[in-house]
MIMAR-257463 format. One record per residue (C-alpha): residue number from 1; x negated, y negated, z. Coordinates in pm, whole numbers, padded with zeros to 5 digits. Last residue first. Example, Ala and Ser with C-alpha at 12.3 -4.5 7.8 and 13.67 -1.06 7.14 Angstrom:
REM MIMAR-257463
<node><k>2</k><east>-01367</east><north>00106</north><up>00714</up></node>
<node><k>1</k><east>-01230</east><north>00450</north><up>00780</up></node>
//
This chain:
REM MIMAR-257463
<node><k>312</k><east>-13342</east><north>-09643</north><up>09457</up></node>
<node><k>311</k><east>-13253</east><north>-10008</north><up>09469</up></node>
<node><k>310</k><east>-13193</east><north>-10138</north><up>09847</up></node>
<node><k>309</k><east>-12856</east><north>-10068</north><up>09977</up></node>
<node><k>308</k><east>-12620</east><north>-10339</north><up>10064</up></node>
<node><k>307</k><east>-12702</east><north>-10474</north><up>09687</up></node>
<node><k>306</k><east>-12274</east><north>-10473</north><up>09663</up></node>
<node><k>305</k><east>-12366</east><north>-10163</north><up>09392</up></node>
<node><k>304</k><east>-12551</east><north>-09926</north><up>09704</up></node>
<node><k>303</k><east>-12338</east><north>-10000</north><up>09947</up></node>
<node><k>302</k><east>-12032</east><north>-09852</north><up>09731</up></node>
<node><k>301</k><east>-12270</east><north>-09579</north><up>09631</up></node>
<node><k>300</k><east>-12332</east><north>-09512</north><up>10001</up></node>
<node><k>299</k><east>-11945</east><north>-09550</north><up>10069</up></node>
<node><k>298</k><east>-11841</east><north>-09269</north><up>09789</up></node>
<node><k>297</k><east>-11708</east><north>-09347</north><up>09467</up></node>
<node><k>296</k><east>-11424</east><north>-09142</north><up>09267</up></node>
<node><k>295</k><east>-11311</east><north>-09251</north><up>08938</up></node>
<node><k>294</k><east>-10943</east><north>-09136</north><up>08919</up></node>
<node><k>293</k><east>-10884</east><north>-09517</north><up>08875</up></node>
<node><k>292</k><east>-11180</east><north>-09570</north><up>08574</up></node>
<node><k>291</k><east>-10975</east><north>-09312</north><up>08399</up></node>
<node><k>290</k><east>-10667</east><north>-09554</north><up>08395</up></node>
<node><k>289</k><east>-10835</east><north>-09816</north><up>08347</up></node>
<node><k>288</k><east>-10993</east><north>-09715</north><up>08043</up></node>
<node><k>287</k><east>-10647</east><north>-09529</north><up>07901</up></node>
<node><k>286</k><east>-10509</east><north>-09905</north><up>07949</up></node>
<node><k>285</k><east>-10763</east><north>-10076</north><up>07760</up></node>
<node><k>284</k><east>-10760</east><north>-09825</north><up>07471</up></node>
<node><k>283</k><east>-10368</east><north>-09834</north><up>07471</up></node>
<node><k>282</k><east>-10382</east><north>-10249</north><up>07433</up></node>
<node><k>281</k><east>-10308</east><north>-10486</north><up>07670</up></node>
<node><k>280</k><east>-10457</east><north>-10434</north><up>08004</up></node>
<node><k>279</k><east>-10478</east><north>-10681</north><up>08251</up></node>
<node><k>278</k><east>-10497</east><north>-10516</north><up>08534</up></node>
<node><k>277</k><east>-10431</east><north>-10568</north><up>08926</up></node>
<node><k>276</k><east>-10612</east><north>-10349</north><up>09095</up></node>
<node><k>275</k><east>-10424</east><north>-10229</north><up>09463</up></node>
<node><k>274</k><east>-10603</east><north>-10102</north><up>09793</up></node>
<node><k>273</k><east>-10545</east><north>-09992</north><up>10070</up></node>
<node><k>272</k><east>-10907</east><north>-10027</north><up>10337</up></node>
<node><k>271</k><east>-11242</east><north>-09817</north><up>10297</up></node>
<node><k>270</k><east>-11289</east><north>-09963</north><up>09945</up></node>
<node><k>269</k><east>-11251</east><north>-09741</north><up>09660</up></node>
<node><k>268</k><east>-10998</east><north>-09882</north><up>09412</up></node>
<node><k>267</k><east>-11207</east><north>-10200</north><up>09394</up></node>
<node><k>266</k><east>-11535</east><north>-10041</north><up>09315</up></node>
<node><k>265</k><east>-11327</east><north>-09824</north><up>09102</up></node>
<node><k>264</k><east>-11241</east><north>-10022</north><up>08855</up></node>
<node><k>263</k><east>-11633</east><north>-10172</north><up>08858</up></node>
<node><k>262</k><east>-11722</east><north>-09811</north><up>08732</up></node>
<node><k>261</k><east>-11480</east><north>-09845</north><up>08422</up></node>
<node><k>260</k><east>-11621</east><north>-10123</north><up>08301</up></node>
<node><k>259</k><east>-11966</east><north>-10022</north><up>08341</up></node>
<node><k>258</k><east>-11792</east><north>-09704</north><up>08144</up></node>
<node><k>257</k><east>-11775</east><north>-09335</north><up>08275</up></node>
<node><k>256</k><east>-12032</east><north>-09052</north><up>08255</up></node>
<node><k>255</k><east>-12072</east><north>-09024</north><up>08591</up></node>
<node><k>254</k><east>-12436</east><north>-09102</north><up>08610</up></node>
<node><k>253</k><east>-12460</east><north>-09335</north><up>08244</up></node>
<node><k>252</k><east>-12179</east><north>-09511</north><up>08482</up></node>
<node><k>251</k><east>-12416</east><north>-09560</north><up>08821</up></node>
<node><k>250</k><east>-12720</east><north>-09699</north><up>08604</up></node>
<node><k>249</k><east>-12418</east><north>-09960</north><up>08404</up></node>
<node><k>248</k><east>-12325</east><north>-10024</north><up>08755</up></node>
<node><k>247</k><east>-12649</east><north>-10099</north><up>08916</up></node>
<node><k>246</k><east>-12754</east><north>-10342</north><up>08591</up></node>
<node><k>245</k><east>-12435</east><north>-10521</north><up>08679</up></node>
<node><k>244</k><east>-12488</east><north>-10557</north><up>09048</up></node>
<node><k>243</k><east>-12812</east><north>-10694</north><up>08927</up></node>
<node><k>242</k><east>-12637</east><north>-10982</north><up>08703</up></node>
<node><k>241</k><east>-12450</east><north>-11002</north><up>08999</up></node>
<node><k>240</k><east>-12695</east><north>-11100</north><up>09231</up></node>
<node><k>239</k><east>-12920</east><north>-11292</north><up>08983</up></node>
<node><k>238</k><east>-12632</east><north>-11526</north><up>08964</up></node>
<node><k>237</k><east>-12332</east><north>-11596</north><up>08660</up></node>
<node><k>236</k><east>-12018</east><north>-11544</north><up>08863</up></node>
<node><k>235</k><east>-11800</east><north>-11814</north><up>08855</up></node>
<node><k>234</k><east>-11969</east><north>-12103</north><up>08660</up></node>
<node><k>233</k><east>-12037</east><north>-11918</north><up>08401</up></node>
<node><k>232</k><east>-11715</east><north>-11703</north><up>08388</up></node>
<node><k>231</k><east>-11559</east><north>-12020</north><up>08365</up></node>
<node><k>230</k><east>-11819</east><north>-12198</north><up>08079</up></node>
<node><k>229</k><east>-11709</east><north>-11911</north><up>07876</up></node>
<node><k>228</k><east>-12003</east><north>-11959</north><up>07576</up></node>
<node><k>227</k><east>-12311</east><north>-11898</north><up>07775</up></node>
<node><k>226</k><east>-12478</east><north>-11604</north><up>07655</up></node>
<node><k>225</k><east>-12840</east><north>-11590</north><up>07760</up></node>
<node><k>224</k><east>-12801</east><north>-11423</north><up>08085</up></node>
<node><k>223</k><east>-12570</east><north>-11148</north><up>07972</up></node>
<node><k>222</k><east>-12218</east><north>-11095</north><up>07901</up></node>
<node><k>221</k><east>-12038</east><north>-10901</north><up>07647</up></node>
<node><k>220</k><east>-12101</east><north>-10579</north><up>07789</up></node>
<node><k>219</k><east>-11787</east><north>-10508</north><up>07978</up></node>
<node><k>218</k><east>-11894</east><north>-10562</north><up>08304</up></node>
<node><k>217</k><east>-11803</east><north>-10955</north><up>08343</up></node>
<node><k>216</k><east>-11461</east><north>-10880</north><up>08154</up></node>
<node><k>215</k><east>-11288</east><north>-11170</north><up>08373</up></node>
<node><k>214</k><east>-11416</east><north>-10978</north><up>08685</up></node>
<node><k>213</k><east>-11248</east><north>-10670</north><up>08665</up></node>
<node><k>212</k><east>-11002</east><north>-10714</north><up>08975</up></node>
<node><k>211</k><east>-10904</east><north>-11025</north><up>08875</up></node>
<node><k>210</k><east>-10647</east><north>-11009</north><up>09112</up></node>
<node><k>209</k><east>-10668</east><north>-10736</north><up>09389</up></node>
<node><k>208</k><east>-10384</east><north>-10640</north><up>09575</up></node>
<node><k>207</k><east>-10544</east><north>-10561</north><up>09927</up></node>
<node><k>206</k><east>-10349</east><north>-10347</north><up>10194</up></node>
<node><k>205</k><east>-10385</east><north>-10429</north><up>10580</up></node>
<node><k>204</k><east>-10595</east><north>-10142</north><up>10690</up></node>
<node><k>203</k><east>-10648</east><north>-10360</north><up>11049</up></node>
<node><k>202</k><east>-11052</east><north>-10288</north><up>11083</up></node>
<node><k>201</k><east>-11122</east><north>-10228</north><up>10734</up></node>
<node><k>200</k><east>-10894</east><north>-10518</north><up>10539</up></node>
<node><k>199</k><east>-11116</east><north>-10759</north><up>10867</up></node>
<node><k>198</k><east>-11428</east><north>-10620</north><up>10714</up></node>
<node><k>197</k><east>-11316</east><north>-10705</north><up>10366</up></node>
<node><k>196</k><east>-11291</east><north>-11068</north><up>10429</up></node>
<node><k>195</k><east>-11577</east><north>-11137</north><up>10616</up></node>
<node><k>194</k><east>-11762</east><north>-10925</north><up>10327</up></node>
<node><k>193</k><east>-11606</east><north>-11187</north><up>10102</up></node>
<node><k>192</k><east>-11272</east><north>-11167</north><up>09937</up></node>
<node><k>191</k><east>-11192</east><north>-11439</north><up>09729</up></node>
<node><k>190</k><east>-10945</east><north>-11722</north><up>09766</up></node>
<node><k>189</k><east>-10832</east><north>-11960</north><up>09498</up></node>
<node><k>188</k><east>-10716</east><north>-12294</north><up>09612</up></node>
<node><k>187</k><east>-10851</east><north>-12519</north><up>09385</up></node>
<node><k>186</k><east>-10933</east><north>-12280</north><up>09062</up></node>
<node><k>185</k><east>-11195</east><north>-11974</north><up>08982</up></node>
<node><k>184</k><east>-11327</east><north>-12052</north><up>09339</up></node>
<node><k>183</k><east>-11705</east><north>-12048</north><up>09352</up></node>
<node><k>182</k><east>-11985</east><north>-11832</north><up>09361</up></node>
<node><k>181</k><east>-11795</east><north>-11541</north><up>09293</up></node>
<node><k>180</k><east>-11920</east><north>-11226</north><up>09367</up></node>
<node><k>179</k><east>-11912</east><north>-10945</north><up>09077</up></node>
<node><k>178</k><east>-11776</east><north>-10622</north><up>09197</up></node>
<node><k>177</k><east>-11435</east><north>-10742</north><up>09215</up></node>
<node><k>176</k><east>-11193</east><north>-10881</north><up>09478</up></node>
<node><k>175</k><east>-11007</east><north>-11181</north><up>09437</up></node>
<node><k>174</k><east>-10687</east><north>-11255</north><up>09688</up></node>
<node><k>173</k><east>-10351</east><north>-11055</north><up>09676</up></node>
<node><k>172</k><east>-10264</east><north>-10976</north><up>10075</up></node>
<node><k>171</k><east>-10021</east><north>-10727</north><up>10203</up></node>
<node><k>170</k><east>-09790</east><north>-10647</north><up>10467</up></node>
<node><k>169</k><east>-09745</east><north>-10995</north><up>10604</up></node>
<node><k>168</k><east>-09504</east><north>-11001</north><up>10941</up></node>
<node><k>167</k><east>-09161</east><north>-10934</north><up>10957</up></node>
<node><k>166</k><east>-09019</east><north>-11113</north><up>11243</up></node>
<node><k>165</k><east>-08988</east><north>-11008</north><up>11678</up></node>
<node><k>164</k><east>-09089</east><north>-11359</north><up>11753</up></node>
<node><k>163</k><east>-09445</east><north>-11243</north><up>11901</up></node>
<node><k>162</k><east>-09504</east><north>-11057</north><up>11607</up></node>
<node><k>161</k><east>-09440</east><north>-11290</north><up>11363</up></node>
<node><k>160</k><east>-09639</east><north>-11528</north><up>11497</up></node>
<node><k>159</k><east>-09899</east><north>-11271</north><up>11533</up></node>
<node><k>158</k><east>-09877</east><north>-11176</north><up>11200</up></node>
<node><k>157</k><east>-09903</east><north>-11605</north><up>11050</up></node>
<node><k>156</k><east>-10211</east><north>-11638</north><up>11241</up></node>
<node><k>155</k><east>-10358</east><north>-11332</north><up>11122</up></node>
<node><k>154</k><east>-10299</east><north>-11404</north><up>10783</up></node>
<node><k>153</k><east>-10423</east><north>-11803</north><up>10839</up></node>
<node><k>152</k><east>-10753</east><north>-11591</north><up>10964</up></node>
<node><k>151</k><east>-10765</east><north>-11358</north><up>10633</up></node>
<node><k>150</k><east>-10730</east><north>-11657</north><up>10411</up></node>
<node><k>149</k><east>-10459</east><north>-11656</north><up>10229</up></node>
<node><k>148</k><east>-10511</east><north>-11656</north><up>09825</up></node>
<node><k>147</k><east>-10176</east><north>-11444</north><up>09752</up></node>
<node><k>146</k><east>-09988</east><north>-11369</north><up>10062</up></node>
<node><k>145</k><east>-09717</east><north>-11118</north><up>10146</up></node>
<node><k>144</k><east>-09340</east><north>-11008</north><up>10209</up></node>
<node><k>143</k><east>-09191</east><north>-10712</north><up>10204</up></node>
<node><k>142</k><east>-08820</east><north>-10577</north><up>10074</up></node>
<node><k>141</k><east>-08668</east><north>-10900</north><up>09969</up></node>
<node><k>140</k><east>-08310</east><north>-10927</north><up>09903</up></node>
<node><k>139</k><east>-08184</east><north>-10770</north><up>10200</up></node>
<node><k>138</k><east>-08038</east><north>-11069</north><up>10382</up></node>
<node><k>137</k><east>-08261</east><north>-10998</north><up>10655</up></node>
<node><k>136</k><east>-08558</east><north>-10960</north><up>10432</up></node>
<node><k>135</k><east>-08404</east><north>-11291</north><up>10188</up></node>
<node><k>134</k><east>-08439</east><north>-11536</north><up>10558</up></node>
<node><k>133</k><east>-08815</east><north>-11339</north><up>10673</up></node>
<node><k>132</k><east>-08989</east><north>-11572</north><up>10419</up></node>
<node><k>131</k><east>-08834</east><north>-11877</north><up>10595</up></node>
<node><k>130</k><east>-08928</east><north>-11782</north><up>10936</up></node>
<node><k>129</k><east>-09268</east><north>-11664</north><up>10847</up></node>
<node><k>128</k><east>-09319</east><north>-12059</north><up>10664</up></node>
<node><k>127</k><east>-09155</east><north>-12222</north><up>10962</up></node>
<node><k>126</k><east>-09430</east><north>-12062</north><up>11163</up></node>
<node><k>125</k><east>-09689</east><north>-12080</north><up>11019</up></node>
<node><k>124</k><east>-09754</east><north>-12425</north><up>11055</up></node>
<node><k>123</k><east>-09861</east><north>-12651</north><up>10786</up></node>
<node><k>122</k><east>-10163</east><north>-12822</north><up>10727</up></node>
<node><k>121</k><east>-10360</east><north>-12481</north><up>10581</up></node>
<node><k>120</k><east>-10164</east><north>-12512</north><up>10306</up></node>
<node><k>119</k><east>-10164</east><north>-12165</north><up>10087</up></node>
<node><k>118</k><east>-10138</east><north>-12024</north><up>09753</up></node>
<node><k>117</k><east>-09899</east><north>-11780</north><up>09575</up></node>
<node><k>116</k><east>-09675</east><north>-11679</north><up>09874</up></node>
<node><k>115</k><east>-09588</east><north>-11353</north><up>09812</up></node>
<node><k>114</k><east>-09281</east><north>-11120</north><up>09739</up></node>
<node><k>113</k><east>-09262</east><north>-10777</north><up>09657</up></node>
<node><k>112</k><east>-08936</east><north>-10566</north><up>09608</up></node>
<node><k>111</k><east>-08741</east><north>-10823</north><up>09462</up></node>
<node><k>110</k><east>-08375</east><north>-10741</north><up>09507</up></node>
<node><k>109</k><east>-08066</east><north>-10900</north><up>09309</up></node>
<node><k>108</k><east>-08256</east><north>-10894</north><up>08981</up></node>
<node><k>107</k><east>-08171</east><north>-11037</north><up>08620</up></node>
<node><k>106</k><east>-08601</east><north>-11162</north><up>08647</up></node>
<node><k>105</k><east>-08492</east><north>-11447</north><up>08574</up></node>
<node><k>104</k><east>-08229</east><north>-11496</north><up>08806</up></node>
<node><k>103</k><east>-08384</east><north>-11397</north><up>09085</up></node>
<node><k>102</k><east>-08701</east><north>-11554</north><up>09052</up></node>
<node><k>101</k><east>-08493</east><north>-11894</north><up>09026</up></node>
<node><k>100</k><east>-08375</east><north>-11806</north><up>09364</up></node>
<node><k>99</k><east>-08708</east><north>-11747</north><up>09505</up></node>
<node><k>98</k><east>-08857</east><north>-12081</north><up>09346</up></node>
<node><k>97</k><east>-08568</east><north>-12243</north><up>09558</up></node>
<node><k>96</k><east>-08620</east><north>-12041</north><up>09875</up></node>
<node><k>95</k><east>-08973</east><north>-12068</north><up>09923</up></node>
<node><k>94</k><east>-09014</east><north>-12457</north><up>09786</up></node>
<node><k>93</k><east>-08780</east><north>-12544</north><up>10085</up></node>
<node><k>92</k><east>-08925</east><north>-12323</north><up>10344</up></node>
<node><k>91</k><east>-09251</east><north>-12509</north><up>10269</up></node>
<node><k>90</k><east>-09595</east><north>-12447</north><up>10075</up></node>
<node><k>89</k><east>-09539</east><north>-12716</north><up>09824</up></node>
<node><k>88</k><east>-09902</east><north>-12827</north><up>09800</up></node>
<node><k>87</k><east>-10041</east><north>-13157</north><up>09547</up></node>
<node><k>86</k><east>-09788</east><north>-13373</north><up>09305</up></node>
<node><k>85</k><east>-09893</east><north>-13189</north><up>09042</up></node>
<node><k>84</k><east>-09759</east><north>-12854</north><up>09107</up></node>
<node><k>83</k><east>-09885</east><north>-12598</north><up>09415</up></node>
<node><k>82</k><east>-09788</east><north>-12275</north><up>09402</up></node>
<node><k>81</k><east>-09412</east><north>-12173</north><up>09669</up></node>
<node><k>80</k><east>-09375</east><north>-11842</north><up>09419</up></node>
<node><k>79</k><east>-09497</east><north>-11506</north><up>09412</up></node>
<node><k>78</k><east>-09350</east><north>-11178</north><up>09199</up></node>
<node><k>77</k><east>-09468</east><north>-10837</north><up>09296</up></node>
<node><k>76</k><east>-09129</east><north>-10615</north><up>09115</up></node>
<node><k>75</k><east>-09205</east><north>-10262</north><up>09174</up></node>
<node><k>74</k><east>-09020</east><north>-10055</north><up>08849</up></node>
<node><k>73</k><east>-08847</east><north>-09762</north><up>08796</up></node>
<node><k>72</k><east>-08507</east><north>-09874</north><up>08977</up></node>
<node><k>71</k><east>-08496</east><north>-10174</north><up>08692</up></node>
<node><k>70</k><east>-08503</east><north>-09973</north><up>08406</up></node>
<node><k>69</k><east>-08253</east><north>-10031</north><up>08213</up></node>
<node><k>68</k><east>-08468</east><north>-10043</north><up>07902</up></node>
<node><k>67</k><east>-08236</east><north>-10353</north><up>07793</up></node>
<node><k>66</k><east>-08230</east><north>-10516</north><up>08142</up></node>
<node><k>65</k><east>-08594</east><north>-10412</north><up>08274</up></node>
<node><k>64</k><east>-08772</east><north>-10582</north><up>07962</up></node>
<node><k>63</k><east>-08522</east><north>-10893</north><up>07978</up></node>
<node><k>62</k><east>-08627</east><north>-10926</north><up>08331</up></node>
<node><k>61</k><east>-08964</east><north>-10864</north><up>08232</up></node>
<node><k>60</k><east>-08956</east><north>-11156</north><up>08005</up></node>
<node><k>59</k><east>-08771</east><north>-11355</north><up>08200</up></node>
<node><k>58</k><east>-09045</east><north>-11314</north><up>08458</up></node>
<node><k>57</k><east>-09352</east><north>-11375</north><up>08238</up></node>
<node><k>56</k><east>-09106</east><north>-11703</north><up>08076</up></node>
<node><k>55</k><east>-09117</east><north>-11905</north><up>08399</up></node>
<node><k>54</k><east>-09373</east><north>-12139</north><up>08262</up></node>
<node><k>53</k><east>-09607</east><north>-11888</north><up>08171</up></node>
<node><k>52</k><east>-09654</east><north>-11799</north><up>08482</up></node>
<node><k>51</k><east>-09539</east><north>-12019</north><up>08738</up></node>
<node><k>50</k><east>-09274</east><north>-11832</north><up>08931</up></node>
<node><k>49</k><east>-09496</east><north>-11522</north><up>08939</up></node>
<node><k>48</k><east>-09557</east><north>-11165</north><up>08820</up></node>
<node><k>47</k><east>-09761</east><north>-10873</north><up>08894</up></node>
<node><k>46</k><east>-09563</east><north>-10526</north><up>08798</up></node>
<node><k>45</k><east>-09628</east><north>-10182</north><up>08999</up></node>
<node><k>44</k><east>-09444</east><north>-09845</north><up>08838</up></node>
<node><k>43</k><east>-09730</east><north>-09688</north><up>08639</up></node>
<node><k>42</k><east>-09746</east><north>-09347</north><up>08612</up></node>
<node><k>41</k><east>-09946</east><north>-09350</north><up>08287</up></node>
<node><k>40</k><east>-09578</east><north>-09356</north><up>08037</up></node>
<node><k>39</k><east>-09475</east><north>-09673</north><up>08266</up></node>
<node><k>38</k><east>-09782</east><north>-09855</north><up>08109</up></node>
<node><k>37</k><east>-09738</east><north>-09775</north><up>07808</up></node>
<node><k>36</k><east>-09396</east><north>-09898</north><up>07801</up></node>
<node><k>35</k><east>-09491</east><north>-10219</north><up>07976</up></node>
<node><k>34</k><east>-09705</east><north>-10252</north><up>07694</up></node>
<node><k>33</k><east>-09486</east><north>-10210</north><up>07448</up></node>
<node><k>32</k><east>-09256</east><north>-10440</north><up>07589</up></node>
<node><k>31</k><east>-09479</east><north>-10687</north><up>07621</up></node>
<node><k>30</k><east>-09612</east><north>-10645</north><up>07265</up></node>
<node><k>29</k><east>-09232</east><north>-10691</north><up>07168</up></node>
<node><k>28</k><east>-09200</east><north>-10965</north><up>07373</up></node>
<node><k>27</k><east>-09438</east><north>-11210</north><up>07159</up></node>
<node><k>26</k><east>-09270</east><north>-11502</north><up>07096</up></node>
<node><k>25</k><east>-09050</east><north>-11473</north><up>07412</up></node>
<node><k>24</k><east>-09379</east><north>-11493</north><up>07675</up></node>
<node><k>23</k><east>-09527</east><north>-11209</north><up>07865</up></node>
<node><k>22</k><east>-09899</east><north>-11377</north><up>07879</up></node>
<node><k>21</k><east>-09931</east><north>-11334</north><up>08280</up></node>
<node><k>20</k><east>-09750</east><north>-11037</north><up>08329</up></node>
<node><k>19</k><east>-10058</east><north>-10802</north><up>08507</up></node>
<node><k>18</k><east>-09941</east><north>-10449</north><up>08551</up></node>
<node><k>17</k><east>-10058</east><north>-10289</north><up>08866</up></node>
<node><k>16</k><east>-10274</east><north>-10001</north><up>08930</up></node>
<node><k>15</k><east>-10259</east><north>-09874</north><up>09231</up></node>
<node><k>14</k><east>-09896</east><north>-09772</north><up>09188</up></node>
<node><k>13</k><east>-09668</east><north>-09836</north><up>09463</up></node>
<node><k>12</k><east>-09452</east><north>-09580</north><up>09631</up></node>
<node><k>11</k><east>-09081</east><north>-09728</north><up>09686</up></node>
<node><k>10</k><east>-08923</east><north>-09749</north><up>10000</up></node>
<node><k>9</k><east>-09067</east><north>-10106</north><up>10109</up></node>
<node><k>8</k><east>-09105</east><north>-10293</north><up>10398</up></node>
<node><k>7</k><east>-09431</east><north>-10118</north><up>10525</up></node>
<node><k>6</k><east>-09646</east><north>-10134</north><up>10158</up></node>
<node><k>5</k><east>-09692</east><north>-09721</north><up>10079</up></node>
<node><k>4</k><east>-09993</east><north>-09656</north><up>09856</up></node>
<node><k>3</k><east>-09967</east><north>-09460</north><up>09463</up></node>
<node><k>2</k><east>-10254</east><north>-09295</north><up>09256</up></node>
<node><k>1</k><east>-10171</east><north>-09218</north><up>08921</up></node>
//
């Protein structure tokens, strides 16, 4: 297992990272297993939030951490501040109360990750950096992020920071996958576009990618004529991806590795940090993204799948 360094924090974070959202009570045995599986790879990184699963993905990994006693094994990335009903709650108030209830589910004085988990472009930066930068001085937070941030509102925000002597962003958590989207998955949801990925290049601000895989896009099951997921459908069903897709599966019989497996590592090798989140949940799924990690691609086949390159 592969491992980056986010400024804030001690710990080494795996590049893969453990997606939580389906830990719930009635099934937290499977969780557990999985968690276990996923520690037994080298596996340390955990994705979480306030809303998933209606609070029960963190209780369940508290729990998890609590009766393994584990806690000092693990990277907790946990977000909070997402929109509810009545529209954006992207303020210092929001921060600090879906913060505190983190804590206490997750049976955790110290988070080591924390991100915003969508944005409002109406309000300032400022009080936002300000409030985020309350739990680092009190030591309960060890860096702070952004999850579906643009990369100019990211900028903003750093030089804000900057020029008030606060923590700035460390990383950002928006889409990135080998399939482009053609439109957000939900309200709100960012994706990195070439944009995007140029400005990761130029300031090597690490990228924890979400959705990393593409909803299962390159695992065979899709093609053209089936049209039963009207999400992926609507997300990334174009001729561009259908030919990134025939690239891949070209690239894999290559290497010997899976489309699957091949799209992995578009993500994992990007000329900027990077982080796939993964929602493995059996051993075979796991032991696929696991290979697909060591999986190494160099920038011409990188060019070559993002139709940069024309077809050889």
């Amino acid at each position: 297992m592969e491992y980056l360094t986010i400024p804030g924090l001690a710990k080494p974070v795996s590049r893969l990272m453990k997606g939580t959202d389906y830990f719930k009570h009635d099934s937290y045995e499977i969780a557990a297993a999985n968690m276990d599986a996923f520690l037994s790879i080298g596996g340390n990184a955990v994705d979480s939030a306030h809303i998933y699963c209606g609070g029960q993905s963190e209780e369940v990994l508290g729990r998890y951490m609590k009766e393994r006693g584990n806690r000092d094994q693990i990277v907790i990335l946990t977000k909070g501040a997402h929109h509810d009903r009545n529209g954006p709650r992207v303020t210092p108030e929001a921060i600090r109360h879906d913060l505190n209830v983190s804590f206490e589910r997750l049976q955790t004085d110290f988070i080591d990750l924390y991100a915003l988990h969508r944005d409002d472009p109406n309000v300032e930066v400022g009080p936002i950096v300000e409030a985020l930068n309350e739990p680092i001085r009190a030591g309960t937070v060890g860096a702070i992020g952004v999850s579906n941030w643009t990369w100019r509102r990211i900028r903003e925000a750093n030089e804000y920071a900057a020029a008030n002597g606060l923590a700035g962003f460390t990383f950002s958590s928006p889409n990135l996958s080998l399939a482009k989207a053609n439109e957000p998955f939900w309200a709100g949801c960012v994706s990195a576009d070439e944009e995007t990925c140029s400005w990761h290049e130029q300031t090597q601000l690490p990228l924890f990618s979400w959705s990393s895989q593409a909803r299962g896009f390159f695992t065979g099951r899709f093609s053209p004529d089936v049209r039963d997921d009207a999400d992926i459908v609507r997300v990334f069903y174009s001729d561009a991806n259908w030919e990134r897709l025939r690239r891949a599966e070209q690239l894999a019989r290559e290497k010997g590795a899976t489309t699957i497996q091949i799209a992995l590592a578009y993500v994992l090798n990007q000329p900027f940090p990077t982080c796939a989140l993964i929602g493995a949940r059996s051993q075979e799924e796991l032991r696929s993204c696991d290979e697909g990690s060591k999986i190494r691609l160099t920038q011409e086949e990188l060019a070559w799948l993002d139709l940069r390159m024309e077809s050889a």
